[in-house]
C-alpha positions as CSV (number, residue, x, y, z in Angstrom):
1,X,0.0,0.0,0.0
2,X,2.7,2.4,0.9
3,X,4.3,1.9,-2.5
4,X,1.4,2.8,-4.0
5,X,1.3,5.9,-2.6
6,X,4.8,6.4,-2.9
7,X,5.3,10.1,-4.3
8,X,8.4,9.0,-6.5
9,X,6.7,6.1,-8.6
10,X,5.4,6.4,-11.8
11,X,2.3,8.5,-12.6
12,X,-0.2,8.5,-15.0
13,X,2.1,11.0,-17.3
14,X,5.3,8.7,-17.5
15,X,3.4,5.7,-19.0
16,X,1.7,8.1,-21.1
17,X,4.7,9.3,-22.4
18,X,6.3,6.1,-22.3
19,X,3.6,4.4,-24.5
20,X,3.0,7.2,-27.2
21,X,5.1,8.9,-29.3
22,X,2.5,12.0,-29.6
23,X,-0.9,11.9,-28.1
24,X,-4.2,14.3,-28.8
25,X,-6.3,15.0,-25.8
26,X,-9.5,16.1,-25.0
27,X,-10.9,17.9,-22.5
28,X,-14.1,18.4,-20.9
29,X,-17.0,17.1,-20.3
30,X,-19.4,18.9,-22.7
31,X,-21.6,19.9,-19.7
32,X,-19.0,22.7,-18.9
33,X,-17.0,20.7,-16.3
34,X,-13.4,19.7,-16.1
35,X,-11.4,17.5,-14.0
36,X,-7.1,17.9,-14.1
37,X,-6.8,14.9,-12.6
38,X,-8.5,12.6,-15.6
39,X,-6.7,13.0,-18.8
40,X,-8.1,11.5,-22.0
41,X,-7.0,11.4,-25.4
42,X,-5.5,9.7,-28.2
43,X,-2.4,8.5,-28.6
44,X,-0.6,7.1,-31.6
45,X,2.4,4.4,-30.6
46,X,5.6,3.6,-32.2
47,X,4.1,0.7,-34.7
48,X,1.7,3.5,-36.3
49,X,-1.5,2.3,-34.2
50,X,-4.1,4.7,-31.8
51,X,-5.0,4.2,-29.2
52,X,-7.8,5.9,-26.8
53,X,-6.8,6.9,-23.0
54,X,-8.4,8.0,-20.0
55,X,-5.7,8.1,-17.4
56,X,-6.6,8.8,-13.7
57,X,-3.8,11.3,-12.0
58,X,-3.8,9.8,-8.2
59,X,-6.9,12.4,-7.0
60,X,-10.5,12.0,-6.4
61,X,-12.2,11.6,-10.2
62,X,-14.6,14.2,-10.2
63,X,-18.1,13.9,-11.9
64,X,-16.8,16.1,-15.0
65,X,-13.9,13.7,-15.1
66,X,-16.5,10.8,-15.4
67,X,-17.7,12.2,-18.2
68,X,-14.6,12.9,-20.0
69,X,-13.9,9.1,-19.6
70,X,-17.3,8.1,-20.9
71,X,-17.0,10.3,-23.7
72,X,-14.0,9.2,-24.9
73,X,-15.0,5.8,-24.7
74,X,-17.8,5.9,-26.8
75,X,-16.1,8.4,-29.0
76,X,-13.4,5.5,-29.4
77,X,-16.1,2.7,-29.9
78,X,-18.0,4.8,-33.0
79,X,-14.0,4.9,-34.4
80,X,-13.2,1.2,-33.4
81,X,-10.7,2.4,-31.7
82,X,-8.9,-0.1,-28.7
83,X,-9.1,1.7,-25.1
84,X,-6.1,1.9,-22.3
85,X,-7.3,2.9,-19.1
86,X,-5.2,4.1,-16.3
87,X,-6.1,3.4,-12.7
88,X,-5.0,5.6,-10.2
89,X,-7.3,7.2,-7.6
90,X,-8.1,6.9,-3.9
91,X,-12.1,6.9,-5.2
92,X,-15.0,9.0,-6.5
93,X,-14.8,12.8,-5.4
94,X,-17.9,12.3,-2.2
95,X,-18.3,16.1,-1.6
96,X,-21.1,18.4,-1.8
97,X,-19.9,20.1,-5.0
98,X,-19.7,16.1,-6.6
99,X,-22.7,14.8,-5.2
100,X,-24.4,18.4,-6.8
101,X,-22.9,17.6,-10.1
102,X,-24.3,14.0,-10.4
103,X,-21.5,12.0,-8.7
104,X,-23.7,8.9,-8.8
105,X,-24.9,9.4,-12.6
106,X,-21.8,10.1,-14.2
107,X,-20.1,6.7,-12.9
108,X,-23.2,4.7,-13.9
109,X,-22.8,6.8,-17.3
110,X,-19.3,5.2,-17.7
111,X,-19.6,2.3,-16.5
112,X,-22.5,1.6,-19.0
113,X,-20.6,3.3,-22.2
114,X,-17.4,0.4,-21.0
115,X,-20.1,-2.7,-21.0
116,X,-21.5,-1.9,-24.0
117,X,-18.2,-0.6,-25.7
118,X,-17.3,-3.6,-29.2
119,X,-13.7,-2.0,-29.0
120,X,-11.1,-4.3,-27.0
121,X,-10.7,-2.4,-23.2
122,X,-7.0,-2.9,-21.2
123,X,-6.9,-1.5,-18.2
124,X,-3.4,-1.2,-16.2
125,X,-3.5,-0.5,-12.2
126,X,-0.7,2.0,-11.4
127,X,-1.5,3.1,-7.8
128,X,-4.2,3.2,-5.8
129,X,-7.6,1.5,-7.3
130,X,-9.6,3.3,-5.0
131,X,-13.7,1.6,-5.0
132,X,-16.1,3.0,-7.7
133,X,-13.7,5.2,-9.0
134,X,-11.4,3.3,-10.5
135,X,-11.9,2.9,-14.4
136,X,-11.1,-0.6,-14.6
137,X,-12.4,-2.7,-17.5
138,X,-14.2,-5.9,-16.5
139,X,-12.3,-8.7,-18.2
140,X,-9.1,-7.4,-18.9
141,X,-7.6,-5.6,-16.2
142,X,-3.8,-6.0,-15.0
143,X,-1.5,-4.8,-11.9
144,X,1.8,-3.2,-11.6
145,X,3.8,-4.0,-8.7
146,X,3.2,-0.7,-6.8
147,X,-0.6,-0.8,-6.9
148,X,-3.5,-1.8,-4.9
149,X,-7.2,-2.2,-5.6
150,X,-9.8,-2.3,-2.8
151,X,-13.3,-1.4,-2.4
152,X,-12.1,1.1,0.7
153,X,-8.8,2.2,1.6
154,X,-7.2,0.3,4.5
155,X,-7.8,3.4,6.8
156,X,-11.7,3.3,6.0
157,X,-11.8,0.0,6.9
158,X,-10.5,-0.5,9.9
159,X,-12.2,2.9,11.5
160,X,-15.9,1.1,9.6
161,X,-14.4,-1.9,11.9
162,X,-13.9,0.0,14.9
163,X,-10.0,-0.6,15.1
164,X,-6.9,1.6,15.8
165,X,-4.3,2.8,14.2
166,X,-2.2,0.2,15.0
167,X,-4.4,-2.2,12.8
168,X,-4.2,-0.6,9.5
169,X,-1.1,-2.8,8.5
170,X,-3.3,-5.9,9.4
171,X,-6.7,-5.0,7.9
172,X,-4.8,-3.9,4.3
173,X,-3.4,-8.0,4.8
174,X,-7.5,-9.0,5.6
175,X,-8.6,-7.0,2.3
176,X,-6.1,-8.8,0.1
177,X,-5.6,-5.6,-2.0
178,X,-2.2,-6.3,-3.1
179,X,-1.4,-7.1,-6.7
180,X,-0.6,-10.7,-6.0
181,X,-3.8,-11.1,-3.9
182,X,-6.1,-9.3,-7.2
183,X,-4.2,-12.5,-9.4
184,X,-5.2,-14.9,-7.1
185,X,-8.7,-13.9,-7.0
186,X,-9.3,-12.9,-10.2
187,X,-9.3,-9.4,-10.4
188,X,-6.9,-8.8,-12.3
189,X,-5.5,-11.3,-15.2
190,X,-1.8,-11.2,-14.1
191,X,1.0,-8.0,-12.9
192,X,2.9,-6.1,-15.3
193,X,6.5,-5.1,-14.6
194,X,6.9,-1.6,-16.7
């Protein structure tokens, strides 16, 4: 967990850049909203193939950023285009100004434009997989080695259970969030080493 949260690993932008030799974003959600910390595009790779992107940036994915992502996504699918999606997020923004803006809609919105998407969706873990906020894709999500995906952060958990402190370290072993745990249970298909 604490490598996950590391501030020196990998973010979002360095496997962007990593994986595209020029990329095209867009911005906005078309209902005048915009979240920093969800950046969607295209990106076109080495081999001369594109590739759609909605990369979380490690901060609560606001309801404009929601709709960025689901935009993009079925943008993508009318192009055939394939879709990388880039998991990093302690959850769904849950203040007033979210829950005003349709917090609850604009995930249901996405998550309906990924099931009914015809394009091939990858999704990579890179840090925290925080609940509903994390943009994974249902059958084809993977882990790197500094990531962890869990319905509530170790933190929630243990205060939801009543426990100190001094039990975060074992509750985060109880929720088997660590990429090794998400192979053996099926949550993800296997851990990437970038």
């Amino acid at each position: 967990m604490e490598r996950a949260r590391h501030p020196d690993r990998p973010r979002a932008h360095s496997y962007l850049d990593a994986s595209f030799v020029w990329r095209e974003p867009i911005s906005g959600d078309r209902c005048g909203g915009t979240d920093p910390g969800m950046l969607c595009g295209f990106g076109h790779r080495s081999d001369g193939s594109t590739v759609a992107y909605a990369a979380q940036c490690g901060t609560p994915t606001t309801p404009a950023g929601f709709r960025t992502a689901a935009r993009l996504v079925r943008l993508a699918d009318r192009l055939a285009i394939p879709v990388l999606t880039l998991i990093d997020t302690p959850g769904a923004a849950n203040d007033a100004e979210a829950e005003r803006t349709g917090a609850g809609a604009a995930i249901a919105d996405l998550f309906a434009a990924v099931a009914s998407a015809r394009v091939p969706l990858t999704s990579l873990l890179i840090g925290e997989g925080g609940s509903g906020g994390a943009l994974a894709a249902p059958d084809n999500s993977w882990a790197t080695p500094d990531s962890y995906f869990a319905v509530t952060a170790p933190e929630a958990a243990a205060a939801i259970l009543k426990r100190g402190t001094a039990d975060i370290a074992t509750t985060a072993d109880q929720l088997r969030l660590r990429p090794q745990d998400l192979v053996d249970l099926g949550v993800v298909r296997g851990i990437v080493h970038p």
